[in-house]
PDB file as gemmi writes it, atoms N, CA and C in Angstrom:
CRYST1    1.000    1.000    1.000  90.00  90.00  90.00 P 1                      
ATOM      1  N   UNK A   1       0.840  -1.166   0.000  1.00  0.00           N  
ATOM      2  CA  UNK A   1       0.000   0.000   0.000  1.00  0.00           C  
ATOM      3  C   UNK A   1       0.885   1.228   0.000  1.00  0.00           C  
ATOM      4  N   UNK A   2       0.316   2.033  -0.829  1.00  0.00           N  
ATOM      5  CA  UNK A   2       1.316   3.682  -0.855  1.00  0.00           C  
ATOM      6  C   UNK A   2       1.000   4.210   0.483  1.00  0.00           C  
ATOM      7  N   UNK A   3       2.049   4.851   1.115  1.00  0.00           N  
ATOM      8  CA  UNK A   3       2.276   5.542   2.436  1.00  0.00           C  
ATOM      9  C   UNK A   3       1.233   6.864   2.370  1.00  0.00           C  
ATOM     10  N   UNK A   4       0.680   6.632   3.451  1.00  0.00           N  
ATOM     11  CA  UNK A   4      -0.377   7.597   3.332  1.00  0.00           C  
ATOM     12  C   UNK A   4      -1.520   7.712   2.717  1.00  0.00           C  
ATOM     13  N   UNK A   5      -1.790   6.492   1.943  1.00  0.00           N  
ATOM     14  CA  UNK A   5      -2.989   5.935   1.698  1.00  0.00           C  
ATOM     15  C   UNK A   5      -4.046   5.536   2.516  1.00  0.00           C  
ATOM     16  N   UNK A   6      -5.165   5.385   2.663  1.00  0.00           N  
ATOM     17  CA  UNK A   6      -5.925   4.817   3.708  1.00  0.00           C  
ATOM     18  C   UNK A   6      -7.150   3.724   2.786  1.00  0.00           C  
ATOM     19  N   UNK A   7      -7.371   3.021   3.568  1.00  0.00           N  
ATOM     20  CA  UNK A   7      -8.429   1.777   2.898  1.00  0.00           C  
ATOM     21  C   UNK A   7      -9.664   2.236   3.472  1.00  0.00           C  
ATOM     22  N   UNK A   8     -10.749   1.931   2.329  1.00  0.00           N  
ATOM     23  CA  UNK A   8     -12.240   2.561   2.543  1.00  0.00           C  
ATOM     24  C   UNK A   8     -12.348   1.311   3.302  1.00  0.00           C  
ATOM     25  N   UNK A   9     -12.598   0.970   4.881  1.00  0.00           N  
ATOM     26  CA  UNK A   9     -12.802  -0.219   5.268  1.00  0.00           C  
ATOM     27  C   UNK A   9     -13.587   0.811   6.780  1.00  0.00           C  
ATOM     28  N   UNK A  10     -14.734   0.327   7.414  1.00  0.00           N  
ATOM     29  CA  UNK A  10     -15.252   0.790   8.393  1.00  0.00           C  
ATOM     30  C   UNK A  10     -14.290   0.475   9.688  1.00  0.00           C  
ATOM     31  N   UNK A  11     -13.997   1.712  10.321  1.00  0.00           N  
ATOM     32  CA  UNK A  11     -13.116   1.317  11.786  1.00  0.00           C  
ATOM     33  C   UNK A  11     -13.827   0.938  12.804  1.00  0.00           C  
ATOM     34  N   UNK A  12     -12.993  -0.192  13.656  1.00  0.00           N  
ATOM     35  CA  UNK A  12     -14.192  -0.250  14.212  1.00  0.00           C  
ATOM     36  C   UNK A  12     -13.443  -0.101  15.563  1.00  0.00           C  
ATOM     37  N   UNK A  13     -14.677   0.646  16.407  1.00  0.00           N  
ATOM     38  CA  UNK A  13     -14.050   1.777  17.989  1.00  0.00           C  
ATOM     39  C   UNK A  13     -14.328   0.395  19.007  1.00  0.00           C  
ATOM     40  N   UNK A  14     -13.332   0.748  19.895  1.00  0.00           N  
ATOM     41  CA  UNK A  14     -13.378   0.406  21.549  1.00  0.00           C  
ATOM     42  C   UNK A  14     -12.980   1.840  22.470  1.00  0.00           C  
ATOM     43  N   UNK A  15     -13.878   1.935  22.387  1.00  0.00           N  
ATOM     44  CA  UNK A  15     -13.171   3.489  23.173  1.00  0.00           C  
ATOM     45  C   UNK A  15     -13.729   2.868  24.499  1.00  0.00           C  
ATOM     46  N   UNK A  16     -13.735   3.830  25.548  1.00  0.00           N  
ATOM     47  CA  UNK A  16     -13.954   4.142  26.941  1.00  0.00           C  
ATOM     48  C   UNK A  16     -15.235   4.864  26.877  1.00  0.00           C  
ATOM     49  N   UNK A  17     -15.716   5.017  25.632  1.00  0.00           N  
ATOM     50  CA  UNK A  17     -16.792   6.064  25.464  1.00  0.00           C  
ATOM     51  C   UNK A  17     -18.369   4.946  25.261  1.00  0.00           C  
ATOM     52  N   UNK A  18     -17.743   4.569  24.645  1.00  0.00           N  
ATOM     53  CA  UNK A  18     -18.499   3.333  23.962  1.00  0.00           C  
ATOM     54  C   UNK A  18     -18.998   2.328  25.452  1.00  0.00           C  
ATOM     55  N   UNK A  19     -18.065   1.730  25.865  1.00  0.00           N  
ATOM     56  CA  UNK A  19     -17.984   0.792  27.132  1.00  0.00           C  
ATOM     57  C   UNK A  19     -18.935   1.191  28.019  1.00  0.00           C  
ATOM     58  N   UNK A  20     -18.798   2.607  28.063  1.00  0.00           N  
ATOM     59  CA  UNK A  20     -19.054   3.789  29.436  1.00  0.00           C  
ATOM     60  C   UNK A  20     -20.264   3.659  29.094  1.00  0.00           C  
ATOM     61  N   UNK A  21     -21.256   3.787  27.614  1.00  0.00           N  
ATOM     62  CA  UNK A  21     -22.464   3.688  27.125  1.00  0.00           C  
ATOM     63  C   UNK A  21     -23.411   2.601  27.122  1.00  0.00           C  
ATOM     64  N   UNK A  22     -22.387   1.257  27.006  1.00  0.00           N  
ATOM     65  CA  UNK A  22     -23.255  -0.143  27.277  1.00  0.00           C  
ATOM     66  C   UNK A  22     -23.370  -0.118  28.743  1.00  0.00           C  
ATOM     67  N   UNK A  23     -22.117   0.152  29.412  1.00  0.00           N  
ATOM     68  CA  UNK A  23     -22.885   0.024  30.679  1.00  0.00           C  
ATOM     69  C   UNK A  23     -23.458   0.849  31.418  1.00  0.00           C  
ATOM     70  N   UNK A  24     -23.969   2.102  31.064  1.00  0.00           N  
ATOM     71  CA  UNK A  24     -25.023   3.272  31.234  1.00  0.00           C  
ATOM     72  C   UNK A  24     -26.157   2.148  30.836  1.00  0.00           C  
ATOM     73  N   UNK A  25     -26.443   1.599  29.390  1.00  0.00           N  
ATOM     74  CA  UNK A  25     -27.638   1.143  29.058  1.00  0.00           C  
ATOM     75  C   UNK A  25     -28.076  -0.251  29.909  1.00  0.00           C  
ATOM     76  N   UNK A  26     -26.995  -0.909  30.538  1.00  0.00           N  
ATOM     77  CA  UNK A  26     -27.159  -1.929  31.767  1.00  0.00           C  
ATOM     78  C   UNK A  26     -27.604  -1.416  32.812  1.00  0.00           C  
ATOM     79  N   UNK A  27     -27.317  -0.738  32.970  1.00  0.00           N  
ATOM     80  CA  UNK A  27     -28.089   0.397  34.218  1.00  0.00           C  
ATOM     81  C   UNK A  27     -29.333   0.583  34.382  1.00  0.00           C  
ATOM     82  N   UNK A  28     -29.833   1.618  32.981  1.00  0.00           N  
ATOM     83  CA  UNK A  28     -30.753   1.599  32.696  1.00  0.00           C  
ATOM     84  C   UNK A  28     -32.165   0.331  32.538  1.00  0.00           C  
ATOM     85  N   UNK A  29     -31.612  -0.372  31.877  1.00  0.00           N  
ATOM     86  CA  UNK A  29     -32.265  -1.770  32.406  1.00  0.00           C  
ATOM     87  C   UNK A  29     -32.317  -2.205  33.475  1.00  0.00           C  
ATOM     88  N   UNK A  30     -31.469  -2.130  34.332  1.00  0.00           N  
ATOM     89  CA  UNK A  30     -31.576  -2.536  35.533  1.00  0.00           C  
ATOM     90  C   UNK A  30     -32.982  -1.930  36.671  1.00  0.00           C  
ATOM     91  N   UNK A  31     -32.694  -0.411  35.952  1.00  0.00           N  
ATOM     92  CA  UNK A  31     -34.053   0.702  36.574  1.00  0.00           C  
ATOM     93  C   UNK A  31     -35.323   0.001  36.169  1.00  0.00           C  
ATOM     94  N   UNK A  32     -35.187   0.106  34.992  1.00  0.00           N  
ATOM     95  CA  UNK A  32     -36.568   0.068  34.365  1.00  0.00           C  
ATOM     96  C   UNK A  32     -37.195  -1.689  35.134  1.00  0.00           C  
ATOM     97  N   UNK A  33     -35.834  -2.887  34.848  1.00  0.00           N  
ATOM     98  CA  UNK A  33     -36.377  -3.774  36.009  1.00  0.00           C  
ATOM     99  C   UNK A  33     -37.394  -3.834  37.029  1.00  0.00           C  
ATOM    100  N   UNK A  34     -36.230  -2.612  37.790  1.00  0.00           N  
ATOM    101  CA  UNK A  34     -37.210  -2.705  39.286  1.00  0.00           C  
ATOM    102  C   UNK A  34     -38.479  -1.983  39.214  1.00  0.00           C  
ATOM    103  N   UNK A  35     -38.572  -1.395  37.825  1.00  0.00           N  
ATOM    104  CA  UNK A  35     -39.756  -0.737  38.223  1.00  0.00           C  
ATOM    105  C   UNK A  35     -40.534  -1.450  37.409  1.00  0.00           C  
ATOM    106  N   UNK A  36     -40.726  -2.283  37.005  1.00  0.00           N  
ATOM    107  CA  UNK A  36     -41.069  -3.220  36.254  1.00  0.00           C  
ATOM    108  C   UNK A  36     -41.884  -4.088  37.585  1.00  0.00           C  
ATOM    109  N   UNK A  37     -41.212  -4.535  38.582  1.00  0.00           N  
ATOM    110  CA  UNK A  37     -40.688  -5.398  39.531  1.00  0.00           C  
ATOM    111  C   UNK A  37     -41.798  -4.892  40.746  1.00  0.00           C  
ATOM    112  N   UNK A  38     -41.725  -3.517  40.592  1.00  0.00           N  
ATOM    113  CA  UNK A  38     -42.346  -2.852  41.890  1.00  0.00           C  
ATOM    114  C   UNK A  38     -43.946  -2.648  41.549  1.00  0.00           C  
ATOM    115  N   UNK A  39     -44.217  -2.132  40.103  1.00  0.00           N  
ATOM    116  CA  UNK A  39     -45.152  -1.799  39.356  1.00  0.00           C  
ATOM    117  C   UNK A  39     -46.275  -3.335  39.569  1.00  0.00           C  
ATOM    118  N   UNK A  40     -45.639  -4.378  39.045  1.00  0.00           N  
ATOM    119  CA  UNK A  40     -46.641  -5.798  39.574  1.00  0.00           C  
ATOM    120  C   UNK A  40     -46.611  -6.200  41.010  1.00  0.00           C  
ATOM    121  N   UNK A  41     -45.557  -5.363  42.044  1.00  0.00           N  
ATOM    122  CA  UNK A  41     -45.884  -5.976  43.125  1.00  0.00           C  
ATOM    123  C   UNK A  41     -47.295  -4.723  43.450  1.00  0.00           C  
ATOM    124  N   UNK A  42     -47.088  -3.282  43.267  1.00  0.00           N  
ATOM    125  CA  UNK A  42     -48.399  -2.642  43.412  1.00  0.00           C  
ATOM    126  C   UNK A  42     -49.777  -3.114  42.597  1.00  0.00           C  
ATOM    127  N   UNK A  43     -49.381  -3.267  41.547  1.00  0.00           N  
ATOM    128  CA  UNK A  43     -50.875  -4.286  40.288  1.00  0.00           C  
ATOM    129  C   UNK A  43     -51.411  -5.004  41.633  1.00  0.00           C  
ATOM    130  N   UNK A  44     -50.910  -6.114  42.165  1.00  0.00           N  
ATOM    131  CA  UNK A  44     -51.116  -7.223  43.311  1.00  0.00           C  
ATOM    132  C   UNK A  44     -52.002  -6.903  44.315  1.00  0.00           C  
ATOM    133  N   UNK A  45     -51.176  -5.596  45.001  1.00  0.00           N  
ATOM    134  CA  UNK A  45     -51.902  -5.122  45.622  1.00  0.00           C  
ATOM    135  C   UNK A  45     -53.503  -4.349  45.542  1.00  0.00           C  
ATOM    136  N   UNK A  46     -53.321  -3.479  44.721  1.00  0.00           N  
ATOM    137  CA  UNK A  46     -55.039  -2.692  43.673  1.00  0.00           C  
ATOM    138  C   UNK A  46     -55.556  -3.869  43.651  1.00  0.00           C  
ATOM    139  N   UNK A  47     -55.353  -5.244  43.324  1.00  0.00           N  
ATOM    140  CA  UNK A  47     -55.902  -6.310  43.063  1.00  0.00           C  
ATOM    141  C   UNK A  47     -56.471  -6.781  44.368  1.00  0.00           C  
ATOM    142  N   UNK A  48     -55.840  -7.002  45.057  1.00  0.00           N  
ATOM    143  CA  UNK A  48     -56.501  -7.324  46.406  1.00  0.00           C  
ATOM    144  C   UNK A  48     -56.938  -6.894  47.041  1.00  0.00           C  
ATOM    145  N   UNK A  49     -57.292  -5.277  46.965  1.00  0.00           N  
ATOM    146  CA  UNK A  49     -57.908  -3.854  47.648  1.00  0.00           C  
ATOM    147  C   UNK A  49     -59.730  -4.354  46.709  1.00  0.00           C  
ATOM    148  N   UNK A  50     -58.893  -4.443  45.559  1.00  0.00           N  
ATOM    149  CA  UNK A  50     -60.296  -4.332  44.657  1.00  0.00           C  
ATOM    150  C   UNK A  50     -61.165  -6.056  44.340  1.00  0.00           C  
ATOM    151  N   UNK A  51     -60.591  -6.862  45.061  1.00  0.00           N  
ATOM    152  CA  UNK A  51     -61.442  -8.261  45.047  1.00  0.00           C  
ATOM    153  C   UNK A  51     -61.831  -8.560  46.211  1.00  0.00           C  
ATOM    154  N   UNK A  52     -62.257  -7.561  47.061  1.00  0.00           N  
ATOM    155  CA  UNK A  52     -63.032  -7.905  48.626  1.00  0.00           C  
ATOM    156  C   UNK A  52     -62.290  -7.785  49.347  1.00  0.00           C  
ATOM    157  N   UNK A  53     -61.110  -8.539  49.430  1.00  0.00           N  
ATOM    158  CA  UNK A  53     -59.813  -8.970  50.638  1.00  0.00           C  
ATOM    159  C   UNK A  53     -59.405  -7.677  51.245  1.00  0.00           C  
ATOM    160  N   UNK A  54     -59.623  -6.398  50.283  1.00  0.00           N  
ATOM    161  CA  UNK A  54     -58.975  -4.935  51.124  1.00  0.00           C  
ATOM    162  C   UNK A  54     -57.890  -5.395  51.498  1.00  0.00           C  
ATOM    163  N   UNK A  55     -57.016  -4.413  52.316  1.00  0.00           N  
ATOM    164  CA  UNK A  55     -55.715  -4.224  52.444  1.00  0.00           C  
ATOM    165  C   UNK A  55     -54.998  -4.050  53.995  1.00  0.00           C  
ATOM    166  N   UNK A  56     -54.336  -4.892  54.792  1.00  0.00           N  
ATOM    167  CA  UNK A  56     -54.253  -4.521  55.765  1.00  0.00           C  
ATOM    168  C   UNK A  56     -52.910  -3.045  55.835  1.00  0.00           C  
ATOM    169  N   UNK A  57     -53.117  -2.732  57.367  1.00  0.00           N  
ATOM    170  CA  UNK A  57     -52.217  -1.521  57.511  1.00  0.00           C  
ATOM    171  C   UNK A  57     -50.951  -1.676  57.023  1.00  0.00           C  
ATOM    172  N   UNK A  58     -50.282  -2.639  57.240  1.00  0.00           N  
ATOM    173  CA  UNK A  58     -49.199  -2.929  56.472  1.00  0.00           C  
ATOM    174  C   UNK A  58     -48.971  -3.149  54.942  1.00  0.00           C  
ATOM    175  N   UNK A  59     -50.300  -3.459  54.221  1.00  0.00           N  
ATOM    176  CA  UNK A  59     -50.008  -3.307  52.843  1.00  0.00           C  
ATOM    177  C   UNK A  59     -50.194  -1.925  52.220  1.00  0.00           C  
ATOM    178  N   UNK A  60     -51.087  -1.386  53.084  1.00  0.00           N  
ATOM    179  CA  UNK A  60     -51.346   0.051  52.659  1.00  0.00           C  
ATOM    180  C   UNK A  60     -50.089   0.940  53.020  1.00  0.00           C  
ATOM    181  N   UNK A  61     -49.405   0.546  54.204  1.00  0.00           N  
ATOM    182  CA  UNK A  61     -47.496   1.447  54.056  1.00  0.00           C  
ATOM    183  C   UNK A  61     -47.005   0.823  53.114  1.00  0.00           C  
ATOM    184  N   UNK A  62     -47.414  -0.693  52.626  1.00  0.00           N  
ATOM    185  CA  UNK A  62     -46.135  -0.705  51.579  1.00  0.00           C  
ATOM    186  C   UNK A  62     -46.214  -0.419  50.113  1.00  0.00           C  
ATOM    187  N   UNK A  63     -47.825  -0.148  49.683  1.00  0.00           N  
ATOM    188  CA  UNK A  63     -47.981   0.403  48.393  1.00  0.00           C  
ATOM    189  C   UNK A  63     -47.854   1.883  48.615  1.00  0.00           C  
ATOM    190  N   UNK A  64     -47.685   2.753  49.868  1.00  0.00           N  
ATOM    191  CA  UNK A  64     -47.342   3.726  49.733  1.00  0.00           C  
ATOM    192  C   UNK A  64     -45.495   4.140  49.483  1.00  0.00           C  
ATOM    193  N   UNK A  65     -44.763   2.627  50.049  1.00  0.00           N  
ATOM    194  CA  UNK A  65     -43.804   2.785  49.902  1.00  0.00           C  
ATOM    195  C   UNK A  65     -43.165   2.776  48.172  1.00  0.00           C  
ATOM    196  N   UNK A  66     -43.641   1.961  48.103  1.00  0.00           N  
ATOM    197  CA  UNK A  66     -43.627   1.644  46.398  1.00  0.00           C  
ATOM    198  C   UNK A  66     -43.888   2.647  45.817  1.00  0.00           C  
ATOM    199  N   UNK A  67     -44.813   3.546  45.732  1.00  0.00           N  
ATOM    200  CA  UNK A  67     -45.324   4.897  44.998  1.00  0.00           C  
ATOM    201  C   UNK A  67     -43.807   5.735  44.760  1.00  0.00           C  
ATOM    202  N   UNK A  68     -43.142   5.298  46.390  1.00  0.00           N  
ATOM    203  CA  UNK A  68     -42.227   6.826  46.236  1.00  0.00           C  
ATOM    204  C   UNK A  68     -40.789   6.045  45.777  1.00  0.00           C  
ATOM    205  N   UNK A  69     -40.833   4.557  45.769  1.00  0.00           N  
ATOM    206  CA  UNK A  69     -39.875   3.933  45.407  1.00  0.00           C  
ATOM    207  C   UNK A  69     -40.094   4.229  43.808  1.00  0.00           C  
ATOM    208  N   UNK A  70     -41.019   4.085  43.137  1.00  0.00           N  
ATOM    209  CA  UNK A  70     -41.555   4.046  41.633  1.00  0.00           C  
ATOM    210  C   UNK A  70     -40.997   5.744  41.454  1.00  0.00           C  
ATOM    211  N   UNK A  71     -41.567   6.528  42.292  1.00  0.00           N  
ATOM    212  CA  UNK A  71     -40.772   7.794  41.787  1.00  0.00           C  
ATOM    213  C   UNK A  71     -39.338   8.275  41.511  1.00  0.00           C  
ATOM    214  N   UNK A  72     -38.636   7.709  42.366  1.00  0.00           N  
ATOM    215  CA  UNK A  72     -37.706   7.703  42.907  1.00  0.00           C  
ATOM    216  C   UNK A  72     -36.762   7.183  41.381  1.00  0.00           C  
ATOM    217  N   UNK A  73     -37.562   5.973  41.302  1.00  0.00           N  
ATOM    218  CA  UNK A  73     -36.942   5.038  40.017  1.00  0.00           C  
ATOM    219  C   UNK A  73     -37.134   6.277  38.613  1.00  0.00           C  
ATOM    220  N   UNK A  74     -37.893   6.718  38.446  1.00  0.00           N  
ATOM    221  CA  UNK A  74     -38.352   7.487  37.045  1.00  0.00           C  
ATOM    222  C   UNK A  74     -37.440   8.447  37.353  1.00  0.00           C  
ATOM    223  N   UNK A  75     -37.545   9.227  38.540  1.00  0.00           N  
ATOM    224  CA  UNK A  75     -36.409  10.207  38.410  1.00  0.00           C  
ATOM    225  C   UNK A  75     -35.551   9.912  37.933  1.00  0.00           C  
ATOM    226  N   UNK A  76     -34.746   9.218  38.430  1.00  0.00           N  
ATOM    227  CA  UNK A  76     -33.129   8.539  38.209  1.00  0.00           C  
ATOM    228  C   UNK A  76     -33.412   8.729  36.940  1.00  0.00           C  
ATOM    229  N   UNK A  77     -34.062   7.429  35.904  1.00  0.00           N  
ATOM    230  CA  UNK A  77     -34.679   7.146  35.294  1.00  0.00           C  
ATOM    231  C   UNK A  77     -34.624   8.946  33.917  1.00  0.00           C  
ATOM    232  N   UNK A  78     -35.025   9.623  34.176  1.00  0.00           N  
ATOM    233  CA  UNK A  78     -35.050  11.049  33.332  1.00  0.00           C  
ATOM    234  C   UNK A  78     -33.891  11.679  34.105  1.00  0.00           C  
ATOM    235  N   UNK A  79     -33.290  11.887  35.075  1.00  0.00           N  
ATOM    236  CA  UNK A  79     -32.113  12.597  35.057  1.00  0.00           C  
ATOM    237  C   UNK A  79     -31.059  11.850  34.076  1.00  0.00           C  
ATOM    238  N   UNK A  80     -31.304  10.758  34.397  1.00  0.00           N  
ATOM    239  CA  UNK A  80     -29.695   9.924  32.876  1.00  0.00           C  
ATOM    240  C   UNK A  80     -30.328  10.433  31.767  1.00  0.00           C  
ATOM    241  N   UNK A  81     -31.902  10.176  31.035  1.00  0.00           N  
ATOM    242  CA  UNK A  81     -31.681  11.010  29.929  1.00  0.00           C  
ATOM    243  C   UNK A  81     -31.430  12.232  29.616  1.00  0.00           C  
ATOM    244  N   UNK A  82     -31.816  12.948  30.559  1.00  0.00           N  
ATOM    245  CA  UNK A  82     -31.374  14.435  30.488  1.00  0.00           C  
ATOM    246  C   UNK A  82     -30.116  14.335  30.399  1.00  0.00           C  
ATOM    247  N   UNK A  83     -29.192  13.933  30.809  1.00  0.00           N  
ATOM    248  CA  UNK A  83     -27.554  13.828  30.943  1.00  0.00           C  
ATOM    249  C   UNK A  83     -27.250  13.251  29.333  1.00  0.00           C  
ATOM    250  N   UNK A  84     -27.589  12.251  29.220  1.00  0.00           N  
ATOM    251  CA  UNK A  84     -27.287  11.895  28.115  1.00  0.00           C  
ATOM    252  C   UNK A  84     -27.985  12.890  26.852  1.00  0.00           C  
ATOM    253  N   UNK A  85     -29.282  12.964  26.806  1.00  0.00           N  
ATOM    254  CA  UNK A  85     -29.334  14.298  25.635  1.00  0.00           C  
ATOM    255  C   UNK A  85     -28.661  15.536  26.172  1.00  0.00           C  
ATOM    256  N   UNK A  86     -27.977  15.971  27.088  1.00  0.00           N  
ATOM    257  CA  UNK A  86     -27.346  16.979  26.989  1.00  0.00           C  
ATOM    258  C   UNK A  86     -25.864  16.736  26.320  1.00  0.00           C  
ATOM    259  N   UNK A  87     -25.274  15.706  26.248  1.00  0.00           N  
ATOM    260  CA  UNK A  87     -24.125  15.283  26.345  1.00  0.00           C  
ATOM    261  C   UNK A  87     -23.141  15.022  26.880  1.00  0.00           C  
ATOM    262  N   UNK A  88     -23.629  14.724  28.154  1.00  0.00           N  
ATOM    263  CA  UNK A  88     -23.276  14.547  29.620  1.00  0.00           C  
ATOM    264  C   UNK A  88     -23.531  13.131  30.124  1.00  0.00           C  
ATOM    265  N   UNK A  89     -22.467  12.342  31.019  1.00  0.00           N  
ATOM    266  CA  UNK A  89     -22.450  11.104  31.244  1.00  0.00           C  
ATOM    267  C   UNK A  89     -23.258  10.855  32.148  1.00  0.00           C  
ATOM    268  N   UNK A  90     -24.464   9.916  32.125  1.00  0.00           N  
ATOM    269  CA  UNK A  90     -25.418   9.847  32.519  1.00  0.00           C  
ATOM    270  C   UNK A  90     -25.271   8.734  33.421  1.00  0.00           C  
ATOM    271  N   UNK A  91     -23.939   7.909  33.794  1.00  0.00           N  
ATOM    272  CA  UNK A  91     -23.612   7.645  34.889  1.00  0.00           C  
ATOM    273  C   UNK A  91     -23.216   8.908  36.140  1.00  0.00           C  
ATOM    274  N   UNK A  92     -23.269  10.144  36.354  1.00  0.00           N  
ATOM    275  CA  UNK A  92     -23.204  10.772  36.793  1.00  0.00           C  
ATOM    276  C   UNK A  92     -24.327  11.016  38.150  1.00  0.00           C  
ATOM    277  N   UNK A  93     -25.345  11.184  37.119  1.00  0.00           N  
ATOM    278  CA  UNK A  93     -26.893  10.678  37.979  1.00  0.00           C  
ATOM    279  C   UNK A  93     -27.077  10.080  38.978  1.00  0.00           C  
ATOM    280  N   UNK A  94     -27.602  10.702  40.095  1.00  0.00           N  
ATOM    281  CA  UNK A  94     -28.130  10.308  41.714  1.00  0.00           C  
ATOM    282  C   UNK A  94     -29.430   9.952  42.254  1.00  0.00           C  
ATOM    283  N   UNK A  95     -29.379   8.832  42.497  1.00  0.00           N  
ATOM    284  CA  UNK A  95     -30.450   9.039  43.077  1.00  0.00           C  
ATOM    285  C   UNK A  95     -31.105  10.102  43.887  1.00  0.00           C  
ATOM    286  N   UNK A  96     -32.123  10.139  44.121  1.00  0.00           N  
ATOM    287  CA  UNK A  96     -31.997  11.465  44.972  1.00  0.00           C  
ATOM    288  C   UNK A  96     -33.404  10.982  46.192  1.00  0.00           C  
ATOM    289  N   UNK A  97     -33.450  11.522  47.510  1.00  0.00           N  
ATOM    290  CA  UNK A  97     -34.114  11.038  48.408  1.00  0.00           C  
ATOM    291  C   UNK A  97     -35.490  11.452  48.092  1.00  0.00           C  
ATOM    292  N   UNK A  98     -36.494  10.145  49.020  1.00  0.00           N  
ATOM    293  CA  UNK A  98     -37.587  10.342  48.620  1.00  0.00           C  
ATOM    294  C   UNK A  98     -37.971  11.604  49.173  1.00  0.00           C  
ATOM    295  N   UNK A  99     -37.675  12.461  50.140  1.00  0.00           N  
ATOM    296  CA  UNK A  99     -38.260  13.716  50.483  1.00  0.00           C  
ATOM    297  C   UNK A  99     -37.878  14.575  49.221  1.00  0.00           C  
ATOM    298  N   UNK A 100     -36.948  14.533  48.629  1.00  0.00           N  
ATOM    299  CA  UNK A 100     -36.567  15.449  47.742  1.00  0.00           C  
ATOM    300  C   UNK A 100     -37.776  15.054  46.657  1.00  0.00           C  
ATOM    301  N   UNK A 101     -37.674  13.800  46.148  1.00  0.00           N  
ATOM    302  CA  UNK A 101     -38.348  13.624  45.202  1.00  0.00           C  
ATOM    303  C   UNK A 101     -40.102  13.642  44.878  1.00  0.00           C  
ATOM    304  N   UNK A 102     -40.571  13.588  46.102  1.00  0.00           N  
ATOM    305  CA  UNK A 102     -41.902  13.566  46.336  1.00  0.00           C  
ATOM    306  C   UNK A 102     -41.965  15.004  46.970  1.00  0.00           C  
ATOM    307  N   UNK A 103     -41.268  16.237  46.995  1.00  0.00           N  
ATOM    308  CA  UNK A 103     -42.003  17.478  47.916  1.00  0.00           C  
ATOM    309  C   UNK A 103     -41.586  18.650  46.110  1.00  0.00           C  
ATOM    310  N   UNK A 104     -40.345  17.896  45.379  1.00  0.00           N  
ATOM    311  CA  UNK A 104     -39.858  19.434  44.393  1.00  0.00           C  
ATOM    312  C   UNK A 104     -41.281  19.593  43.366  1.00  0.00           C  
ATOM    313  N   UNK A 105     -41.031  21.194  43.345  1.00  0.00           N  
ATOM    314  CA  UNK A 105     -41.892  21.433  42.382  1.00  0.00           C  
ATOM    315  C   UNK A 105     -41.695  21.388  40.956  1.00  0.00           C  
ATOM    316  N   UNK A 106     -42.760  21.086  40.484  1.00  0.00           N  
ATOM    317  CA  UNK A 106     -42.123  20.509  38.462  1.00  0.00           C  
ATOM    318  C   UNK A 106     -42.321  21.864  37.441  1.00  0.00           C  
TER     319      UNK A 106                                                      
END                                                                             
């Protein structure tokens, strides 16, 4: 090959950029999981509120817990995309506490 030639052949990347992105999108799956996860353990519950059985005090703290766990998850959840459509590493992203997340205004 002449020096300084280059071959029309597609390069193909391993960057740190790339890596950093699959496992942002493992992440992301991982969120959407639990909320996947949390979402049918609340279904369960509406279900058993709404087929006679009602709900004892303890299921009623824990579908309230779930509500703010489910929030909690979406946040995360839209702060990585915000990071990422900004162009910002969306492993960066915090969770953030349920007081924070259940009192800010939108």
């Amino acid at each position: 090959m002449i020096a300084g030639a280059t071959r029309n052949r597609p390069r193909t990347y391993h960057s740190h950029d790339e890596r950093a992105a699959a496992e942002a999108d493992v992440v992301d799956i991982d969120i959407a999981n639990k909320i996947n996860e949390l979402s049918e353990e609340e279904e369960t519950l509406y279900g058993q509120a709404g087929d006679g059985r009602g709900l004892s005090i303890e299921d009623v703290e824990r579908l309230q817990s779930i509500k703010v766990e489910l929030d909690r998850c979406y946040d995360l959840l839209h702060q990585r995309e915000a990071r990422r459509a900004a162009g910002l590493d969306p492993t960066e992203a915090k969770a953030r506490s349920a007081d924070v997340v259940e009192h800010y205004q939108q």
